[in-house]
C-alpha positions as CSV (number, residue, x, y, z in Angstrom):
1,X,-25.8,18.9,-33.4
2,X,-23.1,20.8,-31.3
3,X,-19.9,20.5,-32.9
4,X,-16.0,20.3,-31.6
5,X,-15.1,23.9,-32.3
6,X,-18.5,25.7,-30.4
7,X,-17.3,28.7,-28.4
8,X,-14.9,26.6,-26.0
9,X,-11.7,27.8,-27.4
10,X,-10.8,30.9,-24.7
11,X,-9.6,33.9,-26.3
12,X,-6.4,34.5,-24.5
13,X,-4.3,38.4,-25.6
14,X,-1.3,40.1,-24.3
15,X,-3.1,40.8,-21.4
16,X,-4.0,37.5,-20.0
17,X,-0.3,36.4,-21.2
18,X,1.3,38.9,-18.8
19,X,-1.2,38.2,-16.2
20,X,-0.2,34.7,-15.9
21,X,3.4,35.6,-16.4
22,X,2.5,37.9,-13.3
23,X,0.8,35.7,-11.7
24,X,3.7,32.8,-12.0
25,X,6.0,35.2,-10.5
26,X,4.1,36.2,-7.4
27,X,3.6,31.9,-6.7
28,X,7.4,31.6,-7.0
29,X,8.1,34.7,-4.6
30,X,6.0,33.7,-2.3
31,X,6.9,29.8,-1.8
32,X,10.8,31.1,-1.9
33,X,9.7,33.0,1.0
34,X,8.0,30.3,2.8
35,X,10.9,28.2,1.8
36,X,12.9,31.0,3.1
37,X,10.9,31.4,6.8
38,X,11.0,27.6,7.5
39,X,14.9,26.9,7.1
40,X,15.4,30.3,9.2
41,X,12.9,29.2,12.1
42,X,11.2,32.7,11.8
43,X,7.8,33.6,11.8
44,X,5.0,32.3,10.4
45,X,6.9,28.9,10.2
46,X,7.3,29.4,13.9
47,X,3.2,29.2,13.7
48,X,2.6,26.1,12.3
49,X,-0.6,26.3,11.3
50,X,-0.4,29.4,9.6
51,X,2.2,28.5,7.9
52,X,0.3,25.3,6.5
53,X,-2.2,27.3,5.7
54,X,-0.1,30.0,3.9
55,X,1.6,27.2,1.9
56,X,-1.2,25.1,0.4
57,X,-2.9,28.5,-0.3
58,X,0.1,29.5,-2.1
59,X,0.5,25.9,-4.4
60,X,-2.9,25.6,-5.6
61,X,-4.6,29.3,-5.8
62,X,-2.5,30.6,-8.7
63,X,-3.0,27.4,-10.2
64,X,-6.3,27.5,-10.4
65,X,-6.7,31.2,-11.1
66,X,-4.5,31.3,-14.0
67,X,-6.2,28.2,-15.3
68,X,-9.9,29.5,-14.7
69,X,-8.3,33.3,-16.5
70,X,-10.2,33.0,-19.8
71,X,-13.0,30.7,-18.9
72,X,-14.6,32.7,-16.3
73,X,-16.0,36.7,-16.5
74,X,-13.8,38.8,-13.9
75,X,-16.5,38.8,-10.5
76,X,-16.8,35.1,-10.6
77,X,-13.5,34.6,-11.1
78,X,-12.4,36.6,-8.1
79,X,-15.4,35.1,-6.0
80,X,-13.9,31.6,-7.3
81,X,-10.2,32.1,-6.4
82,X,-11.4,33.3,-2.9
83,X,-13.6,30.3,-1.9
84,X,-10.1,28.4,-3.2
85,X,-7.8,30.3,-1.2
86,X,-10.4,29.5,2.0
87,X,-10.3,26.0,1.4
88,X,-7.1,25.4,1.1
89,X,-5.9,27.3,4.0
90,X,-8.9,26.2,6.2
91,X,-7.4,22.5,5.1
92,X,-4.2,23.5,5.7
93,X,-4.3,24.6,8.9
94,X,-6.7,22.2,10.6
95,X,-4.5,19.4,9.4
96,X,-0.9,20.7,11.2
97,X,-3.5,21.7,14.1
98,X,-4.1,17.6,14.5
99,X,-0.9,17.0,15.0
100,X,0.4,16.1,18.3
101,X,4.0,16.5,16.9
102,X,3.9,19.9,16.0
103,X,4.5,23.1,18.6
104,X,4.2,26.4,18.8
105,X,7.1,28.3,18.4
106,X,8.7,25.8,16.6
107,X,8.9,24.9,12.3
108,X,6.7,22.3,11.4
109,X,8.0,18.7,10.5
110,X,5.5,18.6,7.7
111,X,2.7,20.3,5.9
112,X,0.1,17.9,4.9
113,X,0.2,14.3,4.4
114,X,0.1,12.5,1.2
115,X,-3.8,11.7,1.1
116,X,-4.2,15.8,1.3
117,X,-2.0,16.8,-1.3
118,X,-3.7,14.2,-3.8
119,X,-6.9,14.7,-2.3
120,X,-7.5,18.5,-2.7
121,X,-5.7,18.5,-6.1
122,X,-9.0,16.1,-7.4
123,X,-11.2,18.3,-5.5
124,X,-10.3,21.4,-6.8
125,X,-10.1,20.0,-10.7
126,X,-13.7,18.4,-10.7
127,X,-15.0,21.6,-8.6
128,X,-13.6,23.9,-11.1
129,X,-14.5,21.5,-14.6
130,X,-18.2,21.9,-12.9
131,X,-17.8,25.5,-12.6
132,X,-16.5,26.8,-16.0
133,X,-19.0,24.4,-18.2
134,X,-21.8,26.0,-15.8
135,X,-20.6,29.1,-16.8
136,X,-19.9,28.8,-20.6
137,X,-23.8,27.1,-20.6
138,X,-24.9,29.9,-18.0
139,X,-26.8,27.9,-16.2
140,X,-26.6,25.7,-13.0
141,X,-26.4,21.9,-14.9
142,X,-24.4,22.4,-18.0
143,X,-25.2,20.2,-21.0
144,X,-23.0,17.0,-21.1
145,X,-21.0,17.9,-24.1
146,X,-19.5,20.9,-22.1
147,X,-18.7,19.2,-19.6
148,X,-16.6,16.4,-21.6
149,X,-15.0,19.1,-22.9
150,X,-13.8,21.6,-20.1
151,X,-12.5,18.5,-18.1
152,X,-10.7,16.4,-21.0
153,X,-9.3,20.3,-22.3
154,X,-8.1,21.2,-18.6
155,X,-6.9,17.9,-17.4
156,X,-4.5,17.7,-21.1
157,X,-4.2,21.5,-20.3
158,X,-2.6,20.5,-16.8
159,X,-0.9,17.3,-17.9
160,X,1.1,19.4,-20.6
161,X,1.9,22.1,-18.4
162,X,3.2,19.9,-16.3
163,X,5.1,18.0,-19.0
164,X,6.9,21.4,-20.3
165,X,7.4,22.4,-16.7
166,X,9.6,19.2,-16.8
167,X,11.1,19.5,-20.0
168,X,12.4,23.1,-19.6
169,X,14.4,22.1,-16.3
170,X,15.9,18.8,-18.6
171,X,17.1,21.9,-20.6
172,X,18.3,23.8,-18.1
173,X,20.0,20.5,-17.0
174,X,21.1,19.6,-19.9
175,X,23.3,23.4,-20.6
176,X,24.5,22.8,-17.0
177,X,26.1,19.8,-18.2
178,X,27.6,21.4,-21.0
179,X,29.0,24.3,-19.1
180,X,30.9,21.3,-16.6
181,X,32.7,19.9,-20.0
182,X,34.2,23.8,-20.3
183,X,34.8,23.6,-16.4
184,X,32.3,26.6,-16.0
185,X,30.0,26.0,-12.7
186,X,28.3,29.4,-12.5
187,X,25.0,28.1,-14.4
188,X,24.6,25.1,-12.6
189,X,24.9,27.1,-9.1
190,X,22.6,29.7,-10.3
191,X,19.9,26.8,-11.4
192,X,20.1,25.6,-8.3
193,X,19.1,28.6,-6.0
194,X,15.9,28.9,-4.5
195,X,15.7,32.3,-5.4
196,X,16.0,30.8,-9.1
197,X,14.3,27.3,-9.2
198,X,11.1,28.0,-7.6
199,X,9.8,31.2,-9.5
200,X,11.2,29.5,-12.8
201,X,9.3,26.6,-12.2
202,X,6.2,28.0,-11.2
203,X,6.5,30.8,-14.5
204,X,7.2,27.9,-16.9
205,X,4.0,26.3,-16.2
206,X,2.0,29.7,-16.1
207,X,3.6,30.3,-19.9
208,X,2.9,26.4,-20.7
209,X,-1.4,27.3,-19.2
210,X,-1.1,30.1,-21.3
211,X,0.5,28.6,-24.6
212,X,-2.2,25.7,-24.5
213,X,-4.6,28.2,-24.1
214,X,-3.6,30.1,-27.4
215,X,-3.6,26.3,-29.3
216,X,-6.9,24.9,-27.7
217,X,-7.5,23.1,-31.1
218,X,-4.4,21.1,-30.7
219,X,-5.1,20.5,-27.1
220,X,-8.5,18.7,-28.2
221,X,-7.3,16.8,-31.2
222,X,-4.6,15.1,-28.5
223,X,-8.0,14.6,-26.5
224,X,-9.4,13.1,-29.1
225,X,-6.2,11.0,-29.7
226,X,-6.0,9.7,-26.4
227,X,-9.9,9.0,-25.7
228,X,-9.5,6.9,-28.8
229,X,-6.5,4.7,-28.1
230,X,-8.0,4.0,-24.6
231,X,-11.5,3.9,-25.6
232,X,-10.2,0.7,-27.6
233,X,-8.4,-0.9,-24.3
234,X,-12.0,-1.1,-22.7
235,X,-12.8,-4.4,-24.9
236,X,-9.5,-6.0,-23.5
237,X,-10.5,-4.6,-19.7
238,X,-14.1,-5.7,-19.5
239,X,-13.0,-9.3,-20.9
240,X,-10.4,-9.6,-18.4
241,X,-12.4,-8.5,-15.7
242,X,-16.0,-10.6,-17.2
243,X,-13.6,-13.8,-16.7
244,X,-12.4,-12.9,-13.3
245,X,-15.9,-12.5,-12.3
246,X,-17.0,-16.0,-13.9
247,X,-13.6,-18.0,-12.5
248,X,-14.9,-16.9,-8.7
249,X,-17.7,-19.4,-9.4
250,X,-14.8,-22.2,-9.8
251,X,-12.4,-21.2,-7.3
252,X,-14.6,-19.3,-4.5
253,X,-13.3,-16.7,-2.7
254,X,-11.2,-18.0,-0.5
255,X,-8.3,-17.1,-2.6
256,X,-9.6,-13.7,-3.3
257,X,-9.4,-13.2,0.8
258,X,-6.0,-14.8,1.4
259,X,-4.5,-12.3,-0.2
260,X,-4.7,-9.6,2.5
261,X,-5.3,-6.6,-0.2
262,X,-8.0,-8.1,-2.2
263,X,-10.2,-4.5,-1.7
264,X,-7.7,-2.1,-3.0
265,X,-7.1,-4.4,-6.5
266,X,-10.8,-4.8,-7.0
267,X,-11.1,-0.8,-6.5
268,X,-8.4,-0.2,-9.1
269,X,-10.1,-2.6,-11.5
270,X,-13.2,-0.9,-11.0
271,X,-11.5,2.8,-11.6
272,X,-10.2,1.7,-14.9
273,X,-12.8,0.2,-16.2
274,X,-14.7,3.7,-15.0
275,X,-11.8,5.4,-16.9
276,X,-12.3,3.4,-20.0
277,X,-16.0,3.3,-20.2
278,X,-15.9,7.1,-20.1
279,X,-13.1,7.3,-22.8
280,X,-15.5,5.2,-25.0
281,X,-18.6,6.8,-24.2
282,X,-16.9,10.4,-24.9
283,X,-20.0,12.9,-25.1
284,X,-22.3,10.7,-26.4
285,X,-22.7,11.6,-29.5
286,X,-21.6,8.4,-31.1
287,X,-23.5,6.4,-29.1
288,X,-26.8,8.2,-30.1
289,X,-26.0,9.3,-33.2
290,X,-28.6,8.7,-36.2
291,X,-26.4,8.6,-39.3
292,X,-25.1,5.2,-39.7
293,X,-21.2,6.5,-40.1
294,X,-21.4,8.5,-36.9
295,X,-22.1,5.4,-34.9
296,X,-20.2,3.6,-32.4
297,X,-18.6,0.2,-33.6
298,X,-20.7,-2.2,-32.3
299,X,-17.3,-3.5,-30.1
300,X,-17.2,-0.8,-28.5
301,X,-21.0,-0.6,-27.5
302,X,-21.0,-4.3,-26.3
303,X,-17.7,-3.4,-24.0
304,X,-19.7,-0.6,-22.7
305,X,-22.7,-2.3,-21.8
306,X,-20.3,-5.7,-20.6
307,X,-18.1,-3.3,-18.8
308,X,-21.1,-1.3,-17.0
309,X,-22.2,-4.1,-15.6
310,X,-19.0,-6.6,-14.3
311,X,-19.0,-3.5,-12.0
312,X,-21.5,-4.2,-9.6
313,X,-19.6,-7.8,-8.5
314,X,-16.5,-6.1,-9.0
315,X,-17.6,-3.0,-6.4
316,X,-19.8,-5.3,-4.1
317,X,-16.8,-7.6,-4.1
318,X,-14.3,-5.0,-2.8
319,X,-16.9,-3.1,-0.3
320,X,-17.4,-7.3,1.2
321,X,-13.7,-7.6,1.4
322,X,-13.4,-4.6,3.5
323,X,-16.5,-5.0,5.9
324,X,-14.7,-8.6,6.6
325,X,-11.4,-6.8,7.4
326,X,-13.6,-4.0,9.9
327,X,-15.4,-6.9,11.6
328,X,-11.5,-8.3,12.4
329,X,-9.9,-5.5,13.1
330,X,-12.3,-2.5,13.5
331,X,-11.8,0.9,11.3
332,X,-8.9,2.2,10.4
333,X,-7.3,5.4,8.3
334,X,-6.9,3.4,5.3
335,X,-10.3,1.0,5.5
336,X,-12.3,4.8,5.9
337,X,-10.5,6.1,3.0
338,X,-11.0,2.7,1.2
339,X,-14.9,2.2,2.2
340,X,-14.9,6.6,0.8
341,X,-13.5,4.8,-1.8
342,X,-16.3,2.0,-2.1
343,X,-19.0,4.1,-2.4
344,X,-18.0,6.6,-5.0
345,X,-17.5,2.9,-6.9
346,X,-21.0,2.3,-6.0
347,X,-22.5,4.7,-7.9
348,X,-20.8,4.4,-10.7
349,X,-21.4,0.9,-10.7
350,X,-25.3,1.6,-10.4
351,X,-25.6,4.2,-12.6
352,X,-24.0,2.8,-15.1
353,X,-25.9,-0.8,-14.7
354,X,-29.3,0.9,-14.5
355,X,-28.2,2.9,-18.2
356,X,-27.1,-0.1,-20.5
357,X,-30.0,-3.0,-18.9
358,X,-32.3,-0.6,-21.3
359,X,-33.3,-1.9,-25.1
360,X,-30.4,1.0,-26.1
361,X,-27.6,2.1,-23.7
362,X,-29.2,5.7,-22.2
363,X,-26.9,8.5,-22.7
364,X,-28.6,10.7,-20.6
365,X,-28.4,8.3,-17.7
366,X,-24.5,7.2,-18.4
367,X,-24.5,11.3,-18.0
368,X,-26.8,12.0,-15.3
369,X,-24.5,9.4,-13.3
370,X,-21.1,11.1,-14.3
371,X,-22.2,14.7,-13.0
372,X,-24.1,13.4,-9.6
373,X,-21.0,11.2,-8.3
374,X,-18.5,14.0,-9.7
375,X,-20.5,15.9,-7.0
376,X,-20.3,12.8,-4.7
377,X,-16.6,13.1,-4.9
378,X,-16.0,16.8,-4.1
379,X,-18.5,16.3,-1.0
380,X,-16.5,12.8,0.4
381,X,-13.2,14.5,-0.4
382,X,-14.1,17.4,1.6
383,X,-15.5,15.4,4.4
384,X,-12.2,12.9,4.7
385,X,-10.0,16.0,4.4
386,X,-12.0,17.9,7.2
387,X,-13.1,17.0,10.9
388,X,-16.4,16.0,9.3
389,X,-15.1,12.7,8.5
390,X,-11.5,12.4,9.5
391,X,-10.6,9.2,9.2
392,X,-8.4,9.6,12.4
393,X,-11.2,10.9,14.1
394,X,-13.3,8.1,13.2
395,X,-11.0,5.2,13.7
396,X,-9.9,6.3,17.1
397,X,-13.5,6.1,18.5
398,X,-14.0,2.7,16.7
399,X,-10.7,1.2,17.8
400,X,-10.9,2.8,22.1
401,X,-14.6,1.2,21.8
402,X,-13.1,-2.3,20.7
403,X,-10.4,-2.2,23.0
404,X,-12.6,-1.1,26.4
405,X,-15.6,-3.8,25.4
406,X,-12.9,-6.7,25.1
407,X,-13.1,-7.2,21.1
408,X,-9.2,-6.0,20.9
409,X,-7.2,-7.9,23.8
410,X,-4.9,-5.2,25.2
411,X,-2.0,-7.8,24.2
412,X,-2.7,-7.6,20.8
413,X,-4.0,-4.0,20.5
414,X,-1.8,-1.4,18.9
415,X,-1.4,1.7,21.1
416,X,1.6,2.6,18.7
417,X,-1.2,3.2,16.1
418,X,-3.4,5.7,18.1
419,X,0.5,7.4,18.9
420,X,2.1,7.8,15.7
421,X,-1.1,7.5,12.8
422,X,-4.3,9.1,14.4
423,X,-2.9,12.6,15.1
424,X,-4.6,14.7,18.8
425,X,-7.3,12.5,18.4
426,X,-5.0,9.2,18.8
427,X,-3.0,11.1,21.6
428,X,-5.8,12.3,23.5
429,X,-7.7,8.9,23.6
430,X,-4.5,7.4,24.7
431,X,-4.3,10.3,27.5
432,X,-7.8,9.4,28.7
433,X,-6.9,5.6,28.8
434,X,-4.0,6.6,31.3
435,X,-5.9,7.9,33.6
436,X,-8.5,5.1,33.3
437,X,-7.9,3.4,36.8
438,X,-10.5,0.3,36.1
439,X,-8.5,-1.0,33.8
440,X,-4.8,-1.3,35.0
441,X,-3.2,-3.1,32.4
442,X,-4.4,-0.8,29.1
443,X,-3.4,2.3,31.2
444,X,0.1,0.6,32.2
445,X,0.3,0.5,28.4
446,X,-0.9,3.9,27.3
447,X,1.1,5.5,29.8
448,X,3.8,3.4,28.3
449,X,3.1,4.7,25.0
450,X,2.9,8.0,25.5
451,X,6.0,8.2,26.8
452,X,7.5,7.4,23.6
453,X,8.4,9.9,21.3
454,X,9.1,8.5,17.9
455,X,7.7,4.6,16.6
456,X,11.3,3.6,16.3
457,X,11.7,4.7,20.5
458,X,12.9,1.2,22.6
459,X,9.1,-0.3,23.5
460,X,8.9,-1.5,26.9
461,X,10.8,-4.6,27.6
462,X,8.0,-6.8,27.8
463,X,6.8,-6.1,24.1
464,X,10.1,-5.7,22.4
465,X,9.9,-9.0,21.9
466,X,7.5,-11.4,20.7
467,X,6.9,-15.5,21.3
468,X,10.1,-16.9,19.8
469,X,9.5,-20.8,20.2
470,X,12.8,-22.9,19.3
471,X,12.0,-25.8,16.8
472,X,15.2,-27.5,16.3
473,X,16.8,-28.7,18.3
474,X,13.7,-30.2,20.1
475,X,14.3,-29.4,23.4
476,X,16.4,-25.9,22.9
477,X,16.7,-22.6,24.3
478,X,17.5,-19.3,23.5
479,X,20.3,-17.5,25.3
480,X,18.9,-15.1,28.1
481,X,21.6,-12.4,26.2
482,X,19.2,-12.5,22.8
483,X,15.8,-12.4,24.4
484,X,16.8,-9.1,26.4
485,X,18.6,-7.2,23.7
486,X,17.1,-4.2,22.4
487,X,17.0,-5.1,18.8
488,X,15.1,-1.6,18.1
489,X,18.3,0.1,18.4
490,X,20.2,-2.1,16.0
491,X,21.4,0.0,13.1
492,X,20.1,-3.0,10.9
493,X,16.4,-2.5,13.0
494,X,15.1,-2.4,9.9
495,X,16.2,-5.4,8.2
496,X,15.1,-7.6,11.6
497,X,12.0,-9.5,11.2
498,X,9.0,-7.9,12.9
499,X,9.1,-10.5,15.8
500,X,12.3,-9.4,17.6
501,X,10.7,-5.6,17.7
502,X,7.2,-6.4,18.7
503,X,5.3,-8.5,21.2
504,X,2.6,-9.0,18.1
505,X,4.6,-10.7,16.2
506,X,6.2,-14.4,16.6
507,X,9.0,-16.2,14.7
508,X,10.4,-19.9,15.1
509,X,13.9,-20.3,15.8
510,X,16.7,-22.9,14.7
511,X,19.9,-23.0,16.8
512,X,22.4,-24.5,14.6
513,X,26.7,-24.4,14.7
514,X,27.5,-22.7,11.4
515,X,30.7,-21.6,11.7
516,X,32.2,-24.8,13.9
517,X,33.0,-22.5,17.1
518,X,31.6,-24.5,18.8
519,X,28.1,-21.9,19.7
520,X,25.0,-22.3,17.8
521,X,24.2,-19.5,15.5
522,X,20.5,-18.7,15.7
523,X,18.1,-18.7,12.6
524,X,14.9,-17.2,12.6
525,X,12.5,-17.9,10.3
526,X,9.2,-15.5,10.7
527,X,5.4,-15.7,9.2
528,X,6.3,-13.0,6.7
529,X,9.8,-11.2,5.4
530,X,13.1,-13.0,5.3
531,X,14.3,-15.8,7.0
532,X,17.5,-14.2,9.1
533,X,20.5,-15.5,10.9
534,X,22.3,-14.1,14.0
535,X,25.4,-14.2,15.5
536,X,27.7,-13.8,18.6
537,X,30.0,-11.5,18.0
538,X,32.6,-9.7,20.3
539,X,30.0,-11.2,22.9
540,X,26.7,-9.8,21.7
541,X,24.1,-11.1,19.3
542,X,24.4,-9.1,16.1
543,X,22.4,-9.4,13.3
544,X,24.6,-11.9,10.3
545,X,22.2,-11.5,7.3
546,X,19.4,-13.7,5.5
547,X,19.4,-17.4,4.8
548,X,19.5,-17.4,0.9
549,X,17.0,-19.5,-0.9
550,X,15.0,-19.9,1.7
551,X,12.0,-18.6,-0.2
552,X,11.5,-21.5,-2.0
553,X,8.7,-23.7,-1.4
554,X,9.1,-26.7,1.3
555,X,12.5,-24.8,3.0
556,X,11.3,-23.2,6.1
557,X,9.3,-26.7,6.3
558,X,12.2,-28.6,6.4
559,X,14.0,-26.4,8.4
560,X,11.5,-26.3,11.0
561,X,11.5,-30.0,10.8
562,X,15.4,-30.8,11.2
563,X,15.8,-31.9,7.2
564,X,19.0,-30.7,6.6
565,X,22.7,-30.9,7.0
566,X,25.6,-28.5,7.1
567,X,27.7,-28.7,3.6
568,X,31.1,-26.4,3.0
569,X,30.6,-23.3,1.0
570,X,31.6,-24.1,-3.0
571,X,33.3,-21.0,-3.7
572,X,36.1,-18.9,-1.1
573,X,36.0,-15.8,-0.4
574,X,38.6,-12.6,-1.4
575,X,40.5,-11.2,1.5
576,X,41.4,-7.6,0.5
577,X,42.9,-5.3,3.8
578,X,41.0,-7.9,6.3
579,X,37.4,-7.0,4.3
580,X,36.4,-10.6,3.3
581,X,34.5,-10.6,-0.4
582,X,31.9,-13.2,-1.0
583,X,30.5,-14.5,-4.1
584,X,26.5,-13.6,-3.4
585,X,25.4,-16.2,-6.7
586,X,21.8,-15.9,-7.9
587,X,19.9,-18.3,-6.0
588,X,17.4,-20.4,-8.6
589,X,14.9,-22.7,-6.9
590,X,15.1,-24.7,-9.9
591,X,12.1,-27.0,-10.4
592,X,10.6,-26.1,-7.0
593,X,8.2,-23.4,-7.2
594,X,8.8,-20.5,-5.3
595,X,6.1,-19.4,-2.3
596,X,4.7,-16.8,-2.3
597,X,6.1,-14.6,0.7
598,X,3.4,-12.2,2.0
599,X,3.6,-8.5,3.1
């Protein structure tokens, strides 16, 4: 039987200590110089691309060599740390090159988006777990044992480097502060430099790699810590999630699709309980083991098995919920990543299900299923992060087919997303619909569109705003002055509801005297957000504020409905210098249940 302690502690000496140390330093100097290059407008910021791909080469190689220092023999190392550094600046640089906002000559705006930097982080961790157990088993398809314990040692490896990263700069913080009470600013200027901050950052977490390197035996009995406190949530998960599964039989799923995001909850559910089965399951040993003490409580075994399979309805739920959603709406960036998402699930789910419906729950299986879809994941990653399978890519194509065959009304389409969230690709397929002469009223738009700059650029006036239809009094109208105001340039744009800044959106209006001048103050009350009230002011409409309780269940009924009268305020307000104070009290709906107000 292997045991904890079998040849996977590294052996890390002076040398590898100073190589890190080295290898810290040359990170920080080279991201202060980047740093440096981009607030000074020089080159290579002044090449976008290059610059990207400079940048994410220099965040995540060192990382990965000085992690990988011990664990791999010196050639595949260096062969390793190379096909890193190509990734990353092949993914750096084809993402800035997608971007329509970026120009040569010029710093870039941004380096990657968010989905990147979270992406290639996950890729890069799994790739290089796969990699070092191959190499400690020397062969292609480690045994499962290493690999539960390269990735549990390097993720806590990572997680605690990260963790001392943060604590030594609440230190450095903290003797800044203590300098101030003496009046002595020099430390907290100094800690504040680039020059200083970046390189000590990035040499505190090659000292932290290196000092959990040195106490690997601590490092594992946290691991085993951890998988044990977890491993003991998995009973509460799969119970939860077992009677989710079994109320859907009482209450259908028409709830479950009313809520707009049913997908990504189901998709978290099923990640934990992926998380938990694993911190259970552990290397298997207990779960095969012989001896009756080295067993697996008998809890813990029936969570597995409960938990392995709830997954399938859970999985086939959430991939359901978002082929609904494409057959409204078409792809999009998120529904891509989201369906990426759903098939990683999938296998898990199957896997897993095809492991415990045996007479005894197959270890080997549970295994065989953990190291395919790991593989799964680097290869989808890859694909979503490159032009393989770039969800902007893809999307546009779906969403310019939808539009020309009449499944999206140009009224209700959204050039603004092909604009501002697809990239070239977007820009381009909006350039091609301008110059589309059979269909005059989507190449009024695109040309429209393209014309704007930024999202938050005044639309065109006929889709600034959107059908406002006046409910009380019956009968009234909206001044001609409201309608035509470009509320996109309000400084409160962003408080507005969606209605006065998009022809997509509608709201119903309520034109009521509040203030006894003798002109109706307007009240809108929209499908989602807050209701909002407007007045004339200095002879313009400006935005007032929100209608307070107004969330509560059976209001914007009432309202619509003309249920209501006009009552004087309870409390006054404080007049200090002409700037009037007023009492905003916590609003309780009391007895009436609040509705639910959706995104």
């Amino acid at each position: 039987m292997v045991t904890d302690t079998d040849d996977f502690d590294p052996a890390p000496t002076p040398l590898t200590f100073a190589l890190r140390v080295l290898i810290g330093l040359l990170q920080g100097a080279a991201l202060y110089a980047l740093l440096r290059v981009a607030l000074d407008k020089v080159w290579p910021a002044t090449t976008p691309e290059l610059y990207a791909a400079l940048l994410v080469t220099a965040v995540f190689t060192p990382l990965v060599a000085s992690s990988a220092l011990t664990r791999l023999r010196p050639i595949p190392l260096l062969v390793w740390v190379l096909v890193v550094a190509a990734t990353c600046a092949a993914l750096g640089w084809y993402d800035l090159s997608r971007d329509p906002f970026v120009t040569p000559g010029h710093a870039p705006p941004r380096v990657m988006p968010a989905q990147a930097w979270v992406g290639l982080p996950l890729v890069l961790f799994i790739a290089q777990s796969l990699l070092i157990a191959a190499a400690h088993d020397r062969r292609a398809i480690a045994k499962y044992h290493t690999y539960f314990e390269v990735s549990w040692g390097l993720g806590l490896q990572i997680a605690l480097a990260m963790l001392f990263a943060g604590t030594f700069w609440g230190v450095l913080w903290l003797g800044a502060d203590l300098f101030r009470l003496i009046k002595v600013e020099a430390f907290a200027r100094v800690i504040r430099q680039e020059w200083f901050w970046i390189p000590a950052t990035t040499v505190a977490v090659s000292v932290a790699l290196h000092v959990t390197d040195i106490r690997a035996g601590l490092v594992r009995g946290l691991r085993t810590v951890v998988c044990n406190l977890l491993g003991w949530l998995l009973p509460l998960a799969a119970a939860i999630v077992v009677a989710f599964v079994a109320a859907l039989l009482f209450t259908g799923l028409e709830p479950l699709w009313g809520t707009k995001r049913a997908a990504t909850i189901l998709l978290i559910a099923a990640a934990m309980l992926v998380v938990l089965i694993n911190t259970a399951l552990q290397d298997g040993a207990r779960l095969s083991a012989p001896e009756p003490g080295a067993t697996m409580p008998a809890a813990l075994r029936l969570s597995i098995a409960a938990a392995s399979l709830v997954l399938l309805p859970v999985v086939a739920l959430a991939g359901y919920a978002i082929a609904l959603r494409v057959g409204q709406y078409g792809w999009s960036n998120v529904r891509i990543v989201g369906t990426a998402g759903a098939v990683v699930a999938a296998c898990y789910a199957i896997g897993y299900a095809v492991a415990v419906v045996r007479r005894r729950i197959s270890t080997g299986i549970l295994a065989a299923t953990n190291i395919t879809t790991s593989l799964i994941v680097i290869g989808v990653a890859l694909a979503l992060l490159s032009p393989l399978a770039d969800p902007a890519r893809l999307s546009v194509a779906d969403q310019v087919a939808r539009l020309k065959d009449g499944r999206a009304p140009s009224d209700r389409f959204s050039f603004d997303y092909l604009r501002f969230e697809t990239g070239r690709y977007g820009v381009d397929a909006l350039r091609r619909l301008a110059q589309d002469d059979t269909a005059p009223a989507i190449r009024a738009k695109a040309v429209a569109t393209l014309d704007r700059q930024s999202r938050w650029d005044p639309k065109p006036e006929g889709e600034r705003v959107g059908p406002l239809r006046v409910v009380q009094p019956p009968g009234g109208e909206l001044p001609g002055d409201f309608l035509t105001a470009d509320w996109t340039q309000d400084r409160a744009s962003y408080l507005l509801p969606l209605c006065l800044k998009s022809s997509t959106s509608s709201c119903e209006a309520i034109l009521v005297d509040l203030d006894g001048d003798g002109t109706a103050e307007i009240i809108l009350d929209a499908d989602a957000g807050e209701t909002t009230v407007f007045r004339r002011t200095d002879g313009q409409w400006r935005y007032f504020g929100t209608l307070a309780g107004s969330s509560c269940k059976g209001v914007d009924e009432a309202l619509r409905a003309g249920r209501f009268s006009l009552v004087s305020s309870l409390l006054k307000d404080i007049d200090i210098a002409g700037t009037r104070l007023r009492v905003a009290p916590h609003y309780d709906c009391g007895s009436v249940t609040a509705r639910r107000v959706s995104d």
